[in-house]
Structures are given as structure tokens and as C-alpha cells.
C-alpha atoms as one frame of an Amber mdcrd trajectory, in Angstrom:
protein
   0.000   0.000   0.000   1.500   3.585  -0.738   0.833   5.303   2.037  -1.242
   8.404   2.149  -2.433  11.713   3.811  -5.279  10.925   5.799  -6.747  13.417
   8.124  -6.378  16.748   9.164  -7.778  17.551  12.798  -7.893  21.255  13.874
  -8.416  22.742  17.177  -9.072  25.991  18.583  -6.611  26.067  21.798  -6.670
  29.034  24.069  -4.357  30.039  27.176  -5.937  33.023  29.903  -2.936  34.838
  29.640  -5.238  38.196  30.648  -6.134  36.919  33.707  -1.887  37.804  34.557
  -1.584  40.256  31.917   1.398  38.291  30.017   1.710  39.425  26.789   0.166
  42.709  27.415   1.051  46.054  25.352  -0.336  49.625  24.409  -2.254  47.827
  21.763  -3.105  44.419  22.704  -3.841  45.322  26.833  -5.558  41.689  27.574
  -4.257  39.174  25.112  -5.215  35.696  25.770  -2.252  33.595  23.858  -3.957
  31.376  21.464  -3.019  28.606  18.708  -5.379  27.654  15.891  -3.758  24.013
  15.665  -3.697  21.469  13.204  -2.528  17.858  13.476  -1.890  16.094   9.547
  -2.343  11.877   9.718  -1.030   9.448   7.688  -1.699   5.543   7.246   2.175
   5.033   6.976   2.027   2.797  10.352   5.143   4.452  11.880   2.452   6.874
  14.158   4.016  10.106  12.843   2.074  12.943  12.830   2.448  16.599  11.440
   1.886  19.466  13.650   1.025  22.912  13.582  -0.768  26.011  14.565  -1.265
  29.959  13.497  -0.757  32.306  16.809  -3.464  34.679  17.815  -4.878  36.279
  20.523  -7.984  35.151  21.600 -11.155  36.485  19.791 -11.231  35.380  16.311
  -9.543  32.167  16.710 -12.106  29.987  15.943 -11.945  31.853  12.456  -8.684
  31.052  11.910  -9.321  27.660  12.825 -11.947  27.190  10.728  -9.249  28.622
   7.514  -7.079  26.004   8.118 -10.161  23.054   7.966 -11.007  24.972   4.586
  -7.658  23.484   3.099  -8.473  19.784   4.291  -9.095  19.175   0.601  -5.497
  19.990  -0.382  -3.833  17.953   1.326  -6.022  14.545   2.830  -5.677  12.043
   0.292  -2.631  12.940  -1.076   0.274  10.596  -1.268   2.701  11.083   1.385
   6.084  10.027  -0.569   5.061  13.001  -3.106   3.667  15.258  -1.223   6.936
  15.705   1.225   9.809  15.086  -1.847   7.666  18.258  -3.377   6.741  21.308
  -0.605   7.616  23.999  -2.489   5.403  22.662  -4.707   2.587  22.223  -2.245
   3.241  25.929  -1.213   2.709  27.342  -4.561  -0.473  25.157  -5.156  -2.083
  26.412  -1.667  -0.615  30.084  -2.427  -1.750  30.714  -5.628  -5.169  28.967
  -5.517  -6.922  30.800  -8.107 -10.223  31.438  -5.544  -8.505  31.430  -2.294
  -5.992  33.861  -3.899  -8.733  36.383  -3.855  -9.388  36.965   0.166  -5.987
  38.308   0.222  -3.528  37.870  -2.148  -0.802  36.237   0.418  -2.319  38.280
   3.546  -4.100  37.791   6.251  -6.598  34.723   8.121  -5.777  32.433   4.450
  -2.216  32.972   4.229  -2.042  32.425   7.973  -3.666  29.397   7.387  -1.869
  28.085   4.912   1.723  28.296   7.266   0.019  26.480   9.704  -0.317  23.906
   7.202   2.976  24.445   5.527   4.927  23.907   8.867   2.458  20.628   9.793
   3.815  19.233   6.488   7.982  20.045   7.441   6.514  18.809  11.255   6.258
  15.451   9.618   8.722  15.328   6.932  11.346  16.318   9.536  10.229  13.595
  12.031   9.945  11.297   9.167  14.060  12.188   8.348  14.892  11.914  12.008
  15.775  15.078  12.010  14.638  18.592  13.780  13.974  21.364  10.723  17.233
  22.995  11.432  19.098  20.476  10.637  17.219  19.305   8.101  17.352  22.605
   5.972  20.783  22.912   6.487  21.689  19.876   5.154  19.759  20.501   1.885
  21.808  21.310  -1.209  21.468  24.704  -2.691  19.617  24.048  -5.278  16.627
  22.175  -3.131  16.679  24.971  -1.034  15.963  27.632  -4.101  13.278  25.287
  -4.999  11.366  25.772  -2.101  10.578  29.351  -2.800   8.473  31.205  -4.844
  10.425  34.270  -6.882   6.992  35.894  -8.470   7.519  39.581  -6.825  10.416
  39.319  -5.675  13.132  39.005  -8.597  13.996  42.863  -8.416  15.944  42.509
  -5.833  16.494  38.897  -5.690  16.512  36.008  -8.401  17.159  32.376  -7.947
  20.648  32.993  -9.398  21.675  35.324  -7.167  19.909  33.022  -4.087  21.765
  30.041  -5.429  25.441  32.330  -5.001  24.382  33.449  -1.251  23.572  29.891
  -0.095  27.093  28.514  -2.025  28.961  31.185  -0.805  27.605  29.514   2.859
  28.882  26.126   2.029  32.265  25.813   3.638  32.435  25.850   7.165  29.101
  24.497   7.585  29.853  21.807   9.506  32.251  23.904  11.777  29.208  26.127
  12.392  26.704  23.329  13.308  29.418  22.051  16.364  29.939  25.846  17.153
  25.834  25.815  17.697  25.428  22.490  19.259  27.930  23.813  21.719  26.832
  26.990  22.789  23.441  27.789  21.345  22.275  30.585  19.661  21.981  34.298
  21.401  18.859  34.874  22.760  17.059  38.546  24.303  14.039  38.434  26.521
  10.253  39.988  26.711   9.444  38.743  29.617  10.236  41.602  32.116   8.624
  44.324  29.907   4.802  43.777  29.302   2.942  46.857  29.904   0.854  45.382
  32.684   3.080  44.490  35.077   3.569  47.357  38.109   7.229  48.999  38.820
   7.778  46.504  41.327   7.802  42.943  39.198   9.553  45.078  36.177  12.866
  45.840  38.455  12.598  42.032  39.298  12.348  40.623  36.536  14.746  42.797
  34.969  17.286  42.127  37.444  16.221  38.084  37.221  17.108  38.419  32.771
  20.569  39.619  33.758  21.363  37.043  36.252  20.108  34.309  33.461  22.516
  35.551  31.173  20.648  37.593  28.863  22.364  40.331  27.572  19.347  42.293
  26.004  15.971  42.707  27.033  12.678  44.698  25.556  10.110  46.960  26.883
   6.413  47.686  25.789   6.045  51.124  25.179   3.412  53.394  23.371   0.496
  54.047  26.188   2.006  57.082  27.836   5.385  59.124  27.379   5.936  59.548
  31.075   4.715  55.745  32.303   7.989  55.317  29.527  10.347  57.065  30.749
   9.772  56.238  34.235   9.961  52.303  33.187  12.852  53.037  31.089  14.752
  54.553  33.872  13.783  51.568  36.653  14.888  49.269  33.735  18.512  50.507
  32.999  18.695  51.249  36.646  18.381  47.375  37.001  20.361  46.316  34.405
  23.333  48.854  34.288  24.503  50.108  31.024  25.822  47.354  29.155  22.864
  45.645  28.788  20.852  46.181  25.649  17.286  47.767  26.067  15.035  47.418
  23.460  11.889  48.978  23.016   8.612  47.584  21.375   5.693  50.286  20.517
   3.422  47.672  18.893   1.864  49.871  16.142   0.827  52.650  18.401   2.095
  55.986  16.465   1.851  57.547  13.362   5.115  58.505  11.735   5.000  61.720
  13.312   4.643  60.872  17.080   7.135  57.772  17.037   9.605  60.280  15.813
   8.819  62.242  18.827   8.311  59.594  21.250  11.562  57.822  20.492  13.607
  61.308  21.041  11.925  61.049  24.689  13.194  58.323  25.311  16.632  58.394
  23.314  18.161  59.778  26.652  18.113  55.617  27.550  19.733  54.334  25.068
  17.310  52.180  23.081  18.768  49.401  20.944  16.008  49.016  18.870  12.320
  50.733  18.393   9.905  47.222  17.451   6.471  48.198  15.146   6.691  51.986
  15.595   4.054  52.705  13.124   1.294  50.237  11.183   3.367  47.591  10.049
   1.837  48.196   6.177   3.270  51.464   5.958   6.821  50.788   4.392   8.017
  54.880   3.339   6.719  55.463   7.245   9.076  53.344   8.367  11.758  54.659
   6.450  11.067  58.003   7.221  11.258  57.218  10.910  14.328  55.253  10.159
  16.426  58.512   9.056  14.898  60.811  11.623  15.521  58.717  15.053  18.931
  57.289  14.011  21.088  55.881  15.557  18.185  54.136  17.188  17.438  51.768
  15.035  14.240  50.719  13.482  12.774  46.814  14.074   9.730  45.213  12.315
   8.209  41.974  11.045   5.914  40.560  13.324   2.840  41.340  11.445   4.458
  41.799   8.213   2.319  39.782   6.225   4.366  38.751   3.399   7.804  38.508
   1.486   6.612  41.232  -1.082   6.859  43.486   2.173   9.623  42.508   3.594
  11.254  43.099   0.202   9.961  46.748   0.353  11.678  47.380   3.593  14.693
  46.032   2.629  15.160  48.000  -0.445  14.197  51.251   1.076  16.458  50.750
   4.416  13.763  51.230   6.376  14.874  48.309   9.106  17.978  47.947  10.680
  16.753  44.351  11.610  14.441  41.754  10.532  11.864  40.568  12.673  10.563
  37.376  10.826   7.432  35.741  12.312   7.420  31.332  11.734   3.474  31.785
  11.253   2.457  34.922  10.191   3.923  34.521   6.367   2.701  31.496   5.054
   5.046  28.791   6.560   8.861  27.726   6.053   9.151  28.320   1.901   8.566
  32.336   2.796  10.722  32.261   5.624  13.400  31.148   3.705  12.859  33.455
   1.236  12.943  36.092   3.656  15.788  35.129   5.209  17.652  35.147   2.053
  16.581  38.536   1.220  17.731  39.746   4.133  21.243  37.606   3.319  21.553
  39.567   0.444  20.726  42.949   2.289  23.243  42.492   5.175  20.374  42.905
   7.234  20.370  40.788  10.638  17.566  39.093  11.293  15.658  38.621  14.723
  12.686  36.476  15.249   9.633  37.857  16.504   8.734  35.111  19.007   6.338
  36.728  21.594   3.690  33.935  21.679   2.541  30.670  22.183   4.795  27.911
  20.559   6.428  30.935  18.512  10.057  30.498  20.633   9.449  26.410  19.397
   9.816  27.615  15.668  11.632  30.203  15.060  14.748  29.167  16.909  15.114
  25.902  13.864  14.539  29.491  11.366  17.853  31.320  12.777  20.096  28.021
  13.716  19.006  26.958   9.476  19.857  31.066   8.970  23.453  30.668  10.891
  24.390  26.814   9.463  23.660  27.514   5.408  22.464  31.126   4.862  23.866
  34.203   6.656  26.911  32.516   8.151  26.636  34.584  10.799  25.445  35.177
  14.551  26.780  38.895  14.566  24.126  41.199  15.997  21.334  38.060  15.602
  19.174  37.568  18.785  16.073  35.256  18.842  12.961  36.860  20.957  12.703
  34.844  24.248   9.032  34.716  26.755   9.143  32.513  29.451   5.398  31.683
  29.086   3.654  28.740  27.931   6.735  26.270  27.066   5.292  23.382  29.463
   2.335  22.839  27.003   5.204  21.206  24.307   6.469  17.926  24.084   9.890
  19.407  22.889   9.767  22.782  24.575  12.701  25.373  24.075  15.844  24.957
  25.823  17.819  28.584  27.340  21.291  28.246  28.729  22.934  31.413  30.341
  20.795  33.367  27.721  21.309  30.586  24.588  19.040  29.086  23.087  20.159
  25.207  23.235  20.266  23.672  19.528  17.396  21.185  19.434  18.250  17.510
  18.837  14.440  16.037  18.455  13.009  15.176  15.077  10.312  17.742  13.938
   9.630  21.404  14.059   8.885  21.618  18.198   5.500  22.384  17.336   3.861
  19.039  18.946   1.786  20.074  22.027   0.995  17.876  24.766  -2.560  15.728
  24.398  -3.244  16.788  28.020  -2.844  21.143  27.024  -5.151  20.055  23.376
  -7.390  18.741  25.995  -7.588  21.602  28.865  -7.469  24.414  26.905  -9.658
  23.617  23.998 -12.253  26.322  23.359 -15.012  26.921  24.508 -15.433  23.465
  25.895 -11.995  22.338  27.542 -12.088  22.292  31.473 -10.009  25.478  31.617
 -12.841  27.276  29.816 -15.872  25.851  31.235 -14.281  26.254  34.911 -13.806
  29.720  34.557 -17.750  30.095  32.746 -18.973  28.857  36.329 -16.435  30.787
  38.323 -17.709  34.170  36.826 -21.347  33.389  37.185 -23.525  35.240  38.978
């Protein structure tokens, strides 16, 4: 028997991060950290399954959800030797769907849906391989690499021939850069001290508590009120002392205008980075805040919702780094298109990776990024949150601020039976608990 795609089983899964205010910001004040999940079968007897999931934040996830069931046709009865030798392939089929095309092109609740899928499918080819996604990429040749991405839009400032010289010009020392990140990981910065709902008290903790772990950068929401900033900014570097990195995160809040003047308020602390400073859409905005806040340097991605964008950015110098997002483009093929973009921009890139089962993903993105693409860990940080890692079967690893290299086959997106279970919405026990606590 030739073994086959079978099933694909979605769930709405949804963590009360509110009730703590984790994850909080001046634009998302009581996010409850949410995965529209997907689980791919096979009838290859081996009991492999693909994984995945599109990040939200509560309301509207059920939506999502409900996307990713809509592509159950393209992919359930499919063989399963094809269907894996081919992704790039499968990516362009989903992509360019001639009616699906139409709610966005390559935007929004579709294209979201289609990652989810896209990363289920290298979920189970990479278990399949024995291998976790880094390592798999990485040990793909140049020109299977180029296959797996789409150049439509983006051969103005990058064609296949020039993508093919970048990921050569990677080749030696590969394997010397694969020990060098089994050994000591890849540099990691952390969130986790500096969501806008936490009082003065737990932010001077917990920035204190990132510097004894080893971090050597940390971020701040900002964006809800000038002086709230500056007095957080000042208990933060107070904390940390002034060769620790501060970065600052303004999720969307201003119009060109204002972040220009907000950031010059806040310059006086030395601000690595200003994250989403304006809509994350508005590509000459960005640039124009770019040139008039330097040398603070501009940050965006997380809600970029495509290559085409991230193309835009690049070419207008509008980013000083390159927040890529493992499920908001659609899947693995775009992310390594985006990451070669940015190889061929000298533009670092740093994963956005502020939410659930986002640190799981992204970290195989950048370790791929260092082994075969960019070469390079110079100036590269992946986003860390301590929230939410216990729900995963292969949760992230730190180390004195590293992330640890992980060794398990698959993308680290398989989450445990029992979490599918208690926080399935509306009816998992989490949910229906806290319906009878709150009744009258």
C-alpha cells in the first residue's frame, strides 16, 4: 500500500494569559495567547504525525481555525512520498489557488492558514528524516533549497541565481558552524520583564532576574504614555546597568509623526532598537522614521504579512533588523525566502517570538539562517518569553541566555494531548471552569 495523507484535525486552543496580563502592550492590553492548531495523519504505520498552529490572541480564533479546515481538501488524500519530496510545490499550489488567492492575495486569516499547514507538512517530513527542521534545511543542497521558494515579486531585488550564489557562498564551514551551535546555542534577548501590565515593582525584578540568566538584552512595551515610559525606562537601565541592551517595542501605536517624537523622549536611555513603531503596512513610514531617530534603530516583522513586504523594507532601508514571524507569512518556503533577502541585504535578522509555541519555531529558522544562509550570529538575537513552554512535548531549551540547539526530530511544534485537551475552546475544562467561576 503507498501510504497516504489521511486526516487533518484542527483545534481551537486558548491560554488566559489576561487573567496575569502576560503578553500585554499599548495595543493588545488583555491578550489571551492562542493557537489555531492542526494535526496532519497518515496511514504510513510508523504513528508520525504533522503538527502545527497559526498564533493569535484570543477572539477570532475559531476563524482562523476554521481557515485552516477549509484546506483539508489539499492535502487529505494525497500521497505522502510526493507530497513531502515536493513542498515547495505544495506551497505554490495552496498560495496561488486561483479562488482562495482572492481573500488576500498572500495576507491575512488564508495565508495564515496556509503556514500552519505548511509547517504541519515540514513537522512530519522532519520527524519522518529523524531530524529537527534545522538540521534538516541545512543539510539541503542549494539548489533544493531555491526550490522551495516562490520568486513571483520578488526578482527585483532577488533572483534564484543570485539566491543560489548566497547559499554557495555559505557552504564551507558548515559543519564547523553546526558544532559551534550544538555547543553553545544561539543568542537569545528576553520579553518577559517588559509587558505593559506588570507594576514597577515585578519590572525591576524581573529585569534584574534576565541579567542574572545571562541575557544580555531585554525589551520593553512602550506606546500608552510618554511619562509611564520614561519612568519604566529609567527603573529598567537602573536594574540592568549600562551594558545591557534595552530594546523597546511600541506595537503599532504611532503615526510617523509621534514615534519620531516619542523615540527622542526616550533616546536619553539608550534604546537598541524601536519594534512596530508605526502600522506595520506602511513601508516609506518606516523609512522616514528610520532617518529621523537614528542611531536608534528601526525593528519590524511581526505582522508583516508577506515577502513582497519585507522586500519593500529592505530596499528602502527602512529596518535595521528583521523581525521574521514562523506563522504569520505562510510557513517555512517564505521564511526562507525572507531570510535570504535579508542575506543579500546584510540585514540581521531577529525572530519575533512573543507567543505561544512561537520560541518552538523560530529558533530551527535562525540556527538553518546561521548553518547555510547568513553565516553569521553577529548582531542576531532570537525573541525569548518565558510563558507557555510546558504545554510542548519538545519545549525550548535557554542556557545562560542561549538558546540550546534542538536535537528532536520535527519542528517543536507538537503540544501535549493533556494542554489540546484543557485548553480547547469553549469546551476544555479550563474554559468551562472559569464560565462557572464568573457566574452570577
Amino acid at each position: 500500500m503507498i501510504p497516504t495523507i489521511t486526516g487533518l484535525r484542527t483545534f481551537d486552543i486558548r491560554f488566559p494569559t489576561s487573567q496575569e496580563l502576560d503578553g500585554s502592550d499599548a495595543m493588545n492590553p488583555d491578550p489571551d495567547y492562542s493557537a489555531a492548531y492542526v494535526v496532519i495523519e497518515t496511514d504510513a504505520g510508523d504513528g508520525l504525525a504533522g503538527h502545527g498552529f497559526a498564533f493569535t490572541i484570543g477572539r477570532g480564533n475559531d476563524v482562523q481555525t476554521a481557515a485552516i479546515r477549509l484546506l483539508e481538501s489539499y492535502v487529505v488524500g494525497r500521497r505522502l512520498d510526493r507530497t513531502l519530496a515536493d513542498l515547495g510545490g505544495m506551497w505554490k499550489e495552496m498560495v496561488h489557488d486561483s479562488q482562495l488567492r482572492w481573500l488576500g492575495p498572500e495576507k491575512g486569516i488564508v495565508h495564515m492558514a496556509i503556514s500552519a499547514v505548511i509547517n504541519a507538512l515540514w513537522d512530519l517530513k522532519a520527524k519522518r528524516v529523524g531530524l529537527p527542521v534545522w538540521q534538516l534545511l541545512a543539510g539541503m543542497s542549494p539548489e533544493e533549497l531555491v526550490a522551495l521558494v516562490d520568486f513571483r515579486y520578488l526578482s527585483d531585488a532577488l533572483t534564484p541565481g543570485e539566491a543560489l550564489a548566497i547559499l554557495r557562498r555559505a557552504e564551507p564551514g558548515k559543519a564547523a558552524r553546526e558544532a559551534t551551535l550544538r555547543e553553545i546555542g544561539y543568542p537569545g534577548y528576553t520579553t518577559t520583564p517588559g509587558w505593559l501590565g506588570y507594576d514597577d515593582d515585578k519590572l525591576r525584578l524581573l529585569c534584574k532576574q534576565a541579567v542574572d540568566d545571562g541575557f544580555t538584552q531585554i525589551k520593553l512595551k512602550v506606546g500608552s504614555s510618554v511619562e509611564d515610559d520614561i519612568r519604566r525606562l529609567g527603573i529598567a537601565r537602573d536594574a540592568v546597568g549600562p551594558d545591557i541592551r534595552i530594546a523597546i517595542d511600541a506595537n503599532q501605536r504611532w503615526d510617523v509623526g509621534t514615534a519620531i517624537a516619542w523615540v527622542r523622549e526616550l533616546a536619553r536611555f539608550d534604546p537598541w532598537w524601536v519594534e512596530e513603531p508605526t502600522s506595520p503596512d506602511d513601508v516609506l513610514g518606516h523609512a522616514t522614521i528610520a532617518r529621523a531617530i537614528a542611531p536608534v534603530r528601526v525593528a519590524t516583522g511581526e505582522h508583516v504579512q508577506n515577502r513582497v513586504v519585507f522586500k519593500q523594507l529592505l530596499q528602502t532601508g527602512a529596518i535595521s533588523y528583521l523581525q521574521l514571524d514562523a506563522a504569520r507569512v505562510a510557513g517555512v518556503n517564505e521564511n526562507v525566502a525572507i531570510l535570504l533577502l535579508a542575506a543579500k541585504f546584510g540585514v540581521p535578522v531577529c525572530p519575533h517570538a512573543g507567543g505561544v509555541g512561537l520560541c518552538e519555531l523560530v529558533q530551527h529558522l535562525s540556527m538553518f539562517d546561521y548553518v547555510a544562509v547568513s553565516g553569521s550570529m553577529d548582531n542576531r538575537v532570537i525573541e525569548y518569553v518565558d510563558h507557555l513552554h510546558e504545554h510542548f512535548l519538545d519545549p525550548v531549551t535557554i542556557r545562560r541566555g542561549n538558546y540550546v540547539a534542538p536535537t528532536a526530530p520535527g519542528f517543536s511544534a507538537s503540544m501535549r494531548p493533556e494542554s489540546l485537551a484543557r485548553y480547547a475552546y469553549p469546551d476544555g475544562p479550563v474554559w468551562t471552569q472559569a464560565r462557572v467561576g464568573s457566574a452570577p
